[in-house]
C-alpha positions in Angstrom: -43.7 -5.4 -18.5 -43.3 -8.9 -20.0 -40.0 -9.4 -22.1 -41.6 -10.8 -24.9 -45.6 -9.2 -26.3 -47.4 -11.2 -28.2 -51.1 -12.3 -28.2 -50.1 -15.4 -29.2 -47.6 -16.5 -26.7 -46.0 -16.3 -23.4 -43.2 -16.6 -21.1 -43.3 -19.0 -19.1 -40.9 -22.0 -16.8 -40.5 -25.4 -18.1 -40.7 -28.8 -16.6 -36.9 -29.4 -17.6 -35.6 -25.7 -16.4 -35.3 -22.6 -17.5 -37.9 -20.6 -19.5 -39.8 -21.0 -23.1 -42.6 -19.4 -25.0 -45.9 -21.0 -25.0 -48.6 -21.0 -27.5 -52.1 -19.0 -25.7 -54.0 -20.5 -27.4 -54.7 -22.7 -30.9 -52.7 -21.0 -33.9 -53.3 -22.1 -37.5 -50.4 -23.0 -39.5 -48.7 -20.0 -41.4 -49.4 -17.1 -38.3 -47.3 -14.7 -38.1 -46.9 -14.9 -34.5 -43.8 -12.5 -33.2 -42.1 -10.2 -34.6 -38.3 -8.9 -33.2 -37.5 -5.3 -34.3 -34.0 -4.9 -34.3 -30.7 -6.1 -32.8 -29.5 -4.9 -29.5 -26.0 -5.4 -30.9 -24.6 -6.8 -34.3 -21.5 -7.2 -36.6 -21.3 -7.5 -40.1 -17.8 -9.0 -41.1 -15.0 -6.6 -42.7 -14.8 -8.7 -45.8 -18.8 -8.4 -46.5 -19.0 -4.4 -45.2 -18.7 -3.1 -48.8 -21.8 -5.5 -50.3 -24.4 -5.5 -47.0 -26.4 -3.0 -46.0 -25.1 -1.1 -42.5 -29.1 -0.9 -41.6 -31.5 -3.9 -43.3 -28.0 -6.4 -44.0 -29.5 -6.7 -47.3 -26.7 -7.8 -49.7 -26.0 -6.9 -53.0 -24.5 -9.8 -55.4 -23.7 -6.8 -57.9 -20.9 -5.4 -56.2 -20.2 -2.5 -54.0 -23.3 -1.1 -52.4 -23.4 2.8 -53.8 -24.8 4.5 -51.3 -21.9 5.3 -49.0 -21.4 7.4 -46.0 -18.4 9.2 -47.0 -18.4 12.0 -44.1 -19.8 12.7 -40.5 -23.5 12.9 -39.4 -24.5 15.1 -41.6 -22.7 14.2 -44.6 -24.7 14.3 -47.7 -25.6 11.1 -49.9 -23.3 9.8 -52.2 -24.4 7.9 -55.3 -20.7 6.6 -56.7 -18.4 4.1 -55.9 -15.6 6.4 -53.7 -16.0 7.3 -50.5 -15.4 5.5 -47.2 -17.5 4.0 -44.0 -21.1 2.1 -43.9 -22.5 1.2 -47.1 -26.6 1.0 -47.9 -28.7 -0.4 -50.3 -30.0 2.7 -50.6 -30.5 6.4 -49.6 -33.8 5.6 -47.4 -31.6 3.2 -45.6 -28.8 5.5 -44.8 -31.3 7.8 -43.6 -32.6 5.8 -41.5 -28.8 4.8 -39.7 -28.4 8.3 -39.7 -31.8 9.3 -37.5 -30.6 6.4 -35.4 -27.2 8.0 -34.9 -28.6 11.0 -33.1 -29.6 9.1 -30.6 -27.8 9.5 -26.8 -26.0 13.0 -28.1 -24.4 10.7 -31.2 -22.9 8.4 -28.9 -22.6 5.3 -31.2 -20.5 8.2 -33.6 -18.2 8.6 -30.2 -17.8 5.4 -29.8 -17.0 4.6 -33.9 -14.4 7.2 -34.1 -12.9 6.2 -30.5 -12.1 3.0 -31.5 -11.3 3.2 -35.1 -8.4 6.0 -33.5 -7.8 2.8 -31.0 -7.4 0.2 -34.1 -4.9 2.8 -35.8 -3.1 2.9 -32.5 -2.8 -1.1 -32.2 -1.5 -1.2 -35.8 1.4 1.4 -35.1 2.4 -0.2 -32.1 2.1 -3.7 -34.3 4.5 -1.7 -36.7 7.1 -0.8 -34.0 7.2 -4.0 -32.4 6.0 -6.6 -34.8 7.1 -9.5 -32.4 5.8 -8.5 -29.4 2.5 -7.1 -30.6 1.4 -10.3 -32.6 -1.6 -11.2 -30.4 -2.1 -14.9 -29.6 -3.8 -17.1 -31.9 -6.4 -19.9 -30.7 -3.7 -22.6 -31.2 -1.2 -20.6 -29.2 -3.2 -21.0 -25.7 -3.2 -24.0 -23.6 -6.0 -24.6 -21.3 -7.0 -22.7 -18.6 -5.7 -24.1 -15.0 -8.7 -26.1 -13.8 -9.2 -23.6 -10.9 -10.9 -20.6 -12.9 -13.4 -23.4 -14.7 -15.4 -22.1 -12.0 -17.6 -18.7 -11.6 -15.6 -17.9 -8.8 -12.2 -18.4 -10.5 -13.8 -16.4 -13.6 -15.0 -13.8 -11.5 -11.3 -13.2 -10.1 -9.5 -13.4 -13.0 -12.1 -10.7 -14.6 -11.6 -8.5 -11.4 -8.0 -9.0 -12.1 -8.6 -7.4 -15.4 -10.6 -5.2 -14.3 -8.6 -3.8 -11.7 -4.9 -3.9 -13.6 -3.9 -0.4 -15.3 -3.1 -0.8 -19.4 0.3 0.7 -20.3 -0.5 0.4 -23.8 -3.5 -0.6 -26.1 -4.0 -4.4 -26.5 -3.2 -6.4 -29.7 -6.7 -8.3 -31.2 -6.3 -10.7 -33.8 -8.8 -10.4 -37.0 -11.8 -12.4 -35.0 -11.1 -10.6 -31.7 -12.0 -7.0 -33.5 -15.3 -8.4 -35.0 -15.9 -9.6 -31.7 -15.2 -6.1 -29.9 -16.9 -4.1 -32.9 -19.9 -6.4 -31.7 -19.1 -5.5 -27.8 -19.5 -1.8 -29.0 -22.9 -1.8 -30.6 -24.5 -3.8 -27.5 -22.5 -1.3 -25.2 -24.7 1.9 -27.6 -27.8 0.1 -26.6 -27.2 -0.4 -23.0 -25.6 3.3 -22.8 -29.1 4.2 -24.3 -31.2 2.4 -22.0 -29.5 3.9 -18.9 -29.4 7.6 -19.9 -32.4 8.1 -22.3 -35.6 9.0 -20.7 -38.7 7.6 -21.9 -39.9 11.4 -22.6 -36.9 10.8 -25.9 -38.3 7.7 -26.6 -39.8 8.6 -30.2 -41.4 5.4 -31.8 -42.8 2.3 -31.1 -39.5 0.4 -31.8 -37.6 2.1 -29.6 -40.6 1.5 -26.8 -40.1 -2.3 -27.7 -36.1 -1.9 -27.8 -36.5 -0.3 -23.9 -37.4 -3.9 -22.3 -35.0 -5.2 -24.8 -31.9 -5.3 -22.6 -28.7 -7.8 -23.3 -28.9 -8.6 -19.3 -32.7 -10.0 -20.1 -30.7 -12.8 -21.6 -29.1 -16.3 -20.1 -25.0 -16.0 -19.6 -23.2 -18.6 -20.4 -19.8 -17.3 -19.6 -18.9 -20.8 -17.7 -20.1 -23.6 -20.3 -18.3 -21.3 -22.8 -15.3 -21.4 -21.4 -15.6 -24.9 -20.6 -15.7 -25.3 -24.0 -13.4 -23.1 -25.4 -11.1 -22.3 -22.8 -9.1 -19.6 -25.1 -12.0 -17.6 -24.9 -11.1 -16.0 -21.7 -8.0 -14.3 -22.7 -9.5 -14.0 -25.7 -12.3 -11.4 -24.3 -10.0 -9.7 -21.6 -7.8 -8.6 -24.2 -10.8 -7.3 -25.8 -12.1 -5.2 -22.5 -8.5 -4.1 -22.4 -8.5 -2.8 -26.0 -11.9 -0.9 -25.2 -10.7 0.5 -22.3 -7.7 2.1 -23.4 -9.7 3.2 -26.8 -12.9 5.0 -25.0 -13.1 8.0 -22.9 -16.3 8.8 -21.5 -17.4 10.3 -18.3 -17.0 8.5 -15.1 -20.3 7.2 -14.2 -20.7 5.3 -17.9 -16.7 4.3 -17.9 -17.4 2.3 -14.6 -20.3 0.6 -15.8 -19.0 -0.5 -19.4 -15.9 -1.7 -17.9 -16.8 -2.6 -14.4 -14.7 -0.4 -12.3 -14.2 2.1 -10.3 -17.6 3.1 -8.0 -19.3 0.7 -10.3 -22.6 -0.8 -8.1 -25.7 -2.8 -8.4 -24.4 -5.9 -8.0 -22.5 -5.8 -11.1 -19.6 -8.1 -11.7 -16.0 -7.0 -12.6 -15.6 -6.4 -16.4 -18.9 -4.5 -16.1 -21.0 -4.2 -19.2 -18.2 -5.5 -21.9 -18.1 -8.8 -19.8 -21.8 -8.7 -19.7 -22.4 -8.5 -23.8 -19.3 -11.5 -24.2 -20.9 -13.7 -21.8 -24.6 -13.9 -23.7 -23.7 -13.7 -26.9 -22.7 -17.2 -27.0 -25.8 -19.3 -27.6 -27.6 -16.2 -27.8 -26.5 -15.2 -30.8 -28.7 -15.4 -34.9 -26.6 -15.6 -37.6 -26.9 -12.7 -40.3 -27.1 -14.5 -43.3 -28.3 -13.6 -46.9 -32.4 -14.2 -47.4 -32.9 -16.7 -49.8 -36.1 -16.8 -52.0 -37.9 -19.2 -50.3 -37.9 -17.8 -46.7 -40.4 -15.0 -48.3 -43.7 -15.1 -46.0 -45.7 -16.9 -48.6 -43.4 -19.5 -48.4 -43.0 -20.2 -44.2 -45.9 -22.8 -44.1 -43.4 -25.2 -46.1 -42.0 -28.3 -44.5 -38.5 -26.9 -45.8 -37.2 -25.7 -42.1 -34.4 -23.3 -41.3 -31.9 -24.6 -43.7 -27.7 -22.8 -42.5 -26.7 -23.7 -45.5 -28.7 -21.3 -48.1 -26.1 -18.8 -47.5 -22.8 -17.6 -46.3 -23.1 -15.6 -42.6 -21.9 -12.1 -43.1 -22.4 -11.0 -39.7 -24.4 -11.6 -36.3 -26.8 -10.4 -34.3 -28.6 -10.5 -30.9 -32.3 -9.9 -31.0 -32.8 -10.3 -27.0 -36.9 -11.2 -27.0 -36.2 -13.7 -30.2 -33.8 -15.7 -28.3 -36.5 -16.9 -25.4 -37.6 -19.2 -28.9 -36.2 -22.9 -27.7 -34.8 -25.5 -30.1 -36.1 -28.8 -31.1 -35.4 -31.1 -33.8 -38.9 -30.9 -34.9 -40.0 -27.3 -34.5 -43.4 -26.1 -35.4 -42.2 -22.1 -35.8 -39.8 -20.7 -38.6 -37.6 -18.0 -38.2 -37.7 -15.2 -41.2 -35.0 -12.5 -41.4 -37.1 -9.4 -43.0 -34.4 -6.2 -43.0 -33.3 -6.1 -39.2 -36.3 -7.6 -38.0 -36.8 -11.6 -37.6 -40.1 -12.9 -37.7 -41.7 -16.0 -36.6 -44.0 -18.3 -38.2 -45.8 -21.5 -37.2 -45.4 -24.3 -39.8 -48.2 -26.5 -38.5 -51.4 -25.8 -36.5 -50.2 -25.3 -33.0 -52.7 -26.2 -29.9 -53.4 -24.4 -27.0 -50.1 -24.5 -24.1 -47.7 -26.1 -27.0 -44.5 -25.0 -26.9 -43.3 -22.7 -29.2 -39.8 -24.2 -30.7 -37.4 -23.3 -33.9 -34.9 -25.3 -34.9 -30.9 -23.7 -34.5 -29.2 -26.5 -36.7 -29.4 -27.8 -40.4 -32.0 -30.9 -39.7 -31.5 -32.3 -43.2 -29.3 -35.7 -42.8 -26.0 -36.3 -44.2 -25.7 -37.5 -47.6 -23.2 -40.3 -47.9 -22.6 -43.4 -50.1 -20.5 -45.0 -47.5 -23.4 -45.2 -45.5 -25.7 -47.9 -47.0 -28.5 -47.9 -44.1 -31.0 -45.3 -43.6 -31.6 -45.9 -40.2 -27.4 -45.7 -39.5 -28.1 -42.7 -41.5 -30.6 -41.1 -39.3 -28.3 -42.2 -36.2 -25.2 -40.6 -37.3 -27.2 -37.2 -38.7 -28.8 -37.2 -35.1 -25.8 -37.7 -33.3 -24.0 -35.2 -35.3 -26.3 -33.0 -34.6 -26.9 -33.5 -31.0 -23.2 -33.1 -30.7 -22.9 -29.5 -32.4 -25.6 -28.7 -29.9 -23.8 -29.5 -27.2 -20.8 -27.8 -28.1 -22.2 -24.4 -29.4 -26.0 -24.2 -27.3 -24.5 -26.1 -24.2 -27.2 -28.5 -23.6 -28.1 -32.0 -24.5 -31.2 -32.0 -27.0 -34.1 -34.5 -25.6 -36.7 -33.0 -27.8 -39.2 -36.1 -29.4 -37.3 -36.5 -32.7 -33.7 -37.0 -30.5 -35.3 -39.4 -28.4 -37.1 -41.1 -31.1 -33.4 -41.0 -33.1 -31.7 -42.8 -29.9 -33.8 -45.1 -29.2 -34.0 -45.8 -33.1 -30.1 -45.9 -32.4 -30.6 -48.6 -29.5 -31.8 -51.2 -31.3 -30.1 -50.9 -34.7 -27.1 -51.4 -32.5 -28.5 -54.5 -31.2 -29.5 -55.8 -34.2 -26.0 -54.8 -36.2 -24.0 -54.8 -33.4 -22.5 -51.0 -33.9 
């Protein structure tokens, strides 16, 4: 089965490496030409859980969502204010988390109250020994010795981890339990793609969720540590947190955490390690729809703007992420409930390929900057620059290469 269905595109190598959709045929401006159903694993951010919706993100600017899940599974709606847990937009919403919930013998709910019990036990061992517990913040950690900046000295570092028994639970800083709340919902899905038959496969979303799996997906474990090279303790101290909070039966335990009879070619730090190492560059920001990305309005030459909203969360949608960058895309992404949807903004001809944009392209706005064309040079190398640092690769799309060559010769003619 391919990864990504669509009549209108396909999956398919490029000249410069790796893979990227490509138009079938000629699409007219304005198609609706993909659709992803649902996140494989997401996190809404503690401060925005009370005002966005635990199942469509929706966000309400009014307050408090209402419609709260105060008890267990089965726990009936509640219409005020009180109350604790996931909040909805409404009751059709919660509803539909709840169907969703029943799924694997309620393991997502296992998992929830494992690790909430494992965030209580962090903050009473914080309590007892404030000084020792205080986990270490980004600008606490030096580099990482230059030999694990390699897969093989990642590998044994993670297989050091992997193999070393937690006395007590670990200390995560605010980030690092967003990040492992995260870790949890992608490890639900891949729970639910191991043990669920496709006999208890229900619906068509959860047939299109089946090939959806986060190991579909590019890792980019070693750029992002290259980058970042915090980020490794960062997520061990995560799988260690995990691993001392959930208790589940042998064969999952050594897959999540890659231990034990683990097999299949599966690398230490099992399934946690796997979910860290694609969510970087993977990942869509959750952010609050804005008027204009309604469907009537994705044939505008306003693109992807990241600045129409705060991000209250993130998500991976595993077929929507085979969508490459450029600078001058012809498809817009559109964030309907969980699903994002994909839209071409010109006419697109047959073998064309298929790009959104992952960056604001609008240029800086400066007064110090009295040339349009140094303008345009500094926008594109700023944006060239966050590209490399958070998508690991160096942009060549026809607008970059237009923008440094544009670059080229106002140099030589102003002699930047």
């Amino acid at each position: 089965m391919s990864l990504i269905e669509s009549p209108f595109l396909s999956l398919q190598a490029t000249t410069y490496g790796g893979r990227s959709l490509f138009a079938t045929g000629p699409i007219c401006v304005g198609t609706l030409i993909h659709t992803s159903q649902a996140p494989c694993a997401h996190v809404v951010y503690r401060d925005h859980r009370k005002v966005v919706c635990a199942w469509c993100f929706a966000q309400s600017d009014a307050g408090p969502l209402k419609v709260v899940l105060s008890g267990g599974i089965n726990s009936a709606h509640t219409s005020g204010p009180g109350g604790s847990g996931e909040r909805f937009c409404s009751v059709i919403c919660k509803d539909l988390w709840l169907a969703e919930g029943t799924r694997g013998d309620g393991i997502r709910g296992k998992i929830h109250t494992a690790v909430e019990a494992g965030v209580r036990r962090m903050n009473k061992a914080k309590l007892r020994s404030p000084d020792s517990a205080h986990p270490p913040q980004e600008s606490d950690l030096t580099a990482i010795p230059a030999d694990v900046r390699t897969q093989g000295g990642l590998d044994a570092a993670w297989a050091a981890a992997a193999a070393k028994s937690d006395a007590e639970i670990a200390q995560l800083n605010e980030m690092e339990l967003e990040i492992m709340r995260f870790v949890c919902s992608g490890l639900v899905q891949m729970y639910l793609l191991r043990n669920e038959s496709p006999a208890m496969i229900i619906n068509a979303q959860q047939s299109s969720l089946s090939q959806a799996s986060i190991l579909n997906l590019q890792e980019n474990e070693l750029p992002h540590t290259g980058q970042r090279p915090y980020i490794l303790d960062s997520h061990i101290r995560i799988h260690s947190f995990l691993r001392c909070a959930l208790n589940l039966g042998r064969r999952d335990s050594a897959a999540m955490f890659g231990i034990g009879d683990a097999v299949g070619g599966q690398k230490a730090g099992g399934w946690i390690r796997a979910i860290l190492s694609r969510d970087a560059a993977n990942a869509f920001g959750i952010r609050q729809a804005s008027p204009d990305t309604a469907p009537e309005h994705v044939a505008a030459n306003e693109l992807d703007s990241h600045e129409e909203s705060d991000m209250v969360g993130w998500g991976l949608w595993v077929d929507a992420s085979f969508f490459n960058h450029s600078c001058s895309p012809n498809i817009k992404k559109v964030r309907i409930g969980r699903t994002l949807q994909f839209y071409t903004t010109e006419a697109v001809q047959l073998g064309e390929e298929l790009c959104i944009s992952y960056v604001d392209l609008e240029p800086c706005d400066s007064e110090e900057i009295a040339s349009a064309e140094v303008n345009v040079k500094q926008a594109g190398d700023a944006r060239r620059k966050l590209l490399s640092n958070s998508w690991f690769f160096a942009c060549r799309c026809p607008r970059c290469q237009l923008d440094q060559g544009l670059r080229i010769a106002t140099s030589q003619s102003t002699g930047i």
